[in-house]
N, C-alpha and C positions, 0 to 999 in steps of 0.2 A: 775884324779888320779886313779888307779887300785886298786882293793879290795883286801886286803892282808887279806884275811880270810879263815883258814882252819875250815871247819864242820866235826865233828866227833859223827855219830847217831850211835845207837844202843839198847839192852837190858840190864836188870842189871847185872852187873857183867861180863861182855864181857871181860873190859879189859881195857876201852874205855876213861874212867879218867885218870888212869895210864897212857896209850899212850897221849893221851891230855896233862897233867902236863909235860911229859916229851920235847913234842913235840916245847911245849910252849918255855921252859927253853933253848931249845938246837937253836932256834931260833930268839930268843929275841923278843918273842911276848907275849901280856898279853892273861892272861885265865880265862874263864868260866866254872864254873860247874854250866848249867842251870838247871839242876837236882835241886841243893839247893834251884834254886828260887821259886821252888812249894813244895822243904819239907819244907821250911821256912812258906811258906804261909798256906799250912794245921797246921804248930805247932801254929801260929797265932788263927787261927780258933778253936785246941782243947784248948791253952788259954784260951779262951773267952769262953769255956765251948758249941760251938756251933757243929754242924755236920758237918764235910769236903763235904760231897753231897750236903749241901746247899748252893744251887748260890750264892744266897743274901751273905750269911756269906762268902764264902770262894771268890768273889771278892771282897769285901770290906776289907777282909786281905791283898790281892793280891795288892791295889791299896793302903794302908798304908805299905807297905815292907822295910824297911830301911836298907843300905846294911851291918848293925851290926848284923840284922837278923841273915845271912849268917854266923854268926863266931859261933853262935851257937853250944852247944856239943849233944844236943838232935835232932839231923836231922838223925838221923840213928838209926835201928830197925825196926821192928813190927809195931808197931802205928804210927811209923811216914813214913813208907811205904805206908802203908793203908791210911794216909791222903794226901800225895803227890798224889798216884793215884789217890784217889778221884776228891785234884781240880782238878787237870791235865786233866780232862774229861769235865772241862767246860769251853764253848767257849769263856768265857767271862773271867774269869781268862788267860786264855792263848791272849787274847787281850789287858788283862791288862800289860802282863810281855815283851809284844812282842817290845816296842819301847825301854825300857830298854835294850835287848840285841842286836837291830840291833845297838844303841848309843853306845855300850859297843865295838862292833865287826868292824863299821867305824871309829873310833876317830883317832886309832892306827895301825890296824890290828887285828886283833887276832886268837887267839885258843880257840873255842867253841865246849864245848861236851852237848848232849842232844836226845832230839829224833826225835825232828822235825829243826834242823838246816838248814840239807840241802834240806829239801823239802816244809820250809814254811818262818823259818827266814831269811835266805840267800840262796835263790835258785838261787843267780849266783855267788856264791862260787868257785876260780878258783879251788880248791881243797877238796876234799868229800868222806869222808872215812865211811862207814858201818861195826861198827864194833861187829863180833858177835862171840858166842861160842856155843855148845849144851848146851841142856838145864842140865844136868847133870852136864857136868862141869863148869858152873856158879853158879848152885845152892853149890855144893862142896866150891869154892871158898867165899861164902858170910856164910857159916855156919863154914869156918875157921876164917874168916876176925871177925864174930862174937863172936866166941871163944878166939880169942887173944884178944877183947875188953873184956873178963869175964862176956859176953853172955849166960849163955847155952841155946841153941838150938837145936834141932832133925833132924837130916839131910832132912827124909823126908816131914818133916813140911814145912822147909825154901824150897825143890823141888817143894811142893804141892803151894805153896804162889808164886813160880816167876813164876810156872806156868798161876797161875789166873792174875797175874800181865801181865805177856806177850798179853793173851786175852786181856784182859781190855785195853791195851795200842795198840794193833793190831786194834778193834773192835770198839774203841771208833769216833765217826763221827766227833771231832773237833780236827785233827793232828795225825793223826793216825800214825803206828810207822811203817817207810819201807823203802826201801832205797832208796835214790832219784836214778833216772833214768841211771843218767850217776856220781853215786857213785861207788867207789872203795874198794869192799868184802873184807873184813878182817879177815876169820875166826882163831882166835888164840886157837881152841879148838891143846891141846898137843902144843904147841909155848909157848919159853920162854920169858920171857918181852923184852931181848935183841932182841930176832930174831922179833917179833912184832913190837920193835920201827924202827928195822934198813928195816924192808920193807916197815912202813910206812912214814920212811924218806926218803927214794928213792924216792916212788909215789909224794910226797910234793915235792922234789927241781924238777920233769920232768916236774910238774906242773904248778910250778911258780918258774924258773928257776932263777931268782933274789934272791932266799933263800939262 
């Protein structure tokens, strides 16, 4: 049977959820925000009162994850930023989460957004979208998106924080965040979500032409 999986990598606030959720819907495919699986697992870890950088602690959240986790209201912010990244840097966390999502993405099909989709979870994904924006207008976007939650934040704080975030997720030796080889760029810096979904619903059906 043929892999009905679109991967959708990127940085924060690209766009990349929103195109993923949509893509999903208009498809009748189920979706993943793999994203959640590592903020879920650092909130585990502050929990339990432990350091997201610690292996021990932050696999052993990783490997008790229940997918009620997920429904969670504290997966977003500051702290819960900082602990997603953290595990997300260890190799062993990301080995813990990895059979969960290829089970997630063969069952059905699906729609998976993250950062290492297409170039560790499903690297023969018939379809692989990169999707990105500058770094100014992602940071904009996530210091609004924070604001409508009754956030305050500093614009240049939340620029200075995805920038460290982008490093750490570029630089980090276990999945580093890039575009797989024969991914398809998607920069939606100035695109509005229509024109963003309707190009990359075009790429999807040339791709797997059954959609």
């Amino acid at each position: 049977m043929s892999l009905t999986v679109i991967a959708i990598d990127g940085p924060a606030a690209a766009g990349k959820g929103t195109l993923a959720r949509r893509l999903a819907a208009a498809l009748g495919l189920p979706y993943l925000d793999t994203g959640l699986l590592y903020r879920a697992t650092g909130r585990r870890v502050l929990d339990d009162g432990r350091d997201p950088s610690d292996p021990a602690a932050a696999e052993a959240a990783a490997r008790a994850l229940r997918p009620e986790d997920l429904a969670r209201t504290d997966l977003r912010g500051p702290a819960a930023d900082a602990a997603a990244a953290a595990v997300a840097s260890i190799p062993a966390v990301r080995a813990a989460l990895l059979q969960f999502q290829r089970t997630f993405g063969v069952e059905r099909g699906a729609v998976l957004d993250g950062r290492d989709i297409g170039t560790v979870i499903f690297p023969n994904a018939p379809a692989k979208l990169f999707v990105t924006a500058s770094l100014a207008e992602r940071a904009r976007r996530r210091w609004l998106e924070l604001r409508q939650k009754g956030m305050e934040s500093d614009l240049a704080t939340v620029e200075a924080d995805m920038a460290d975030r982008d490093a750490k997720d570029a630089a980090r030796s276990a999945a580093p965040l890039r575009a797989a080889d024969d991914a398809f760029t998607l920069d939606t810096t100035g695109l509005d979500p229509d024109a963003v979904f309707e190009t990359a619903l075009d790429y999807v059906r040339r791709r797997i032409p059954r959609l």
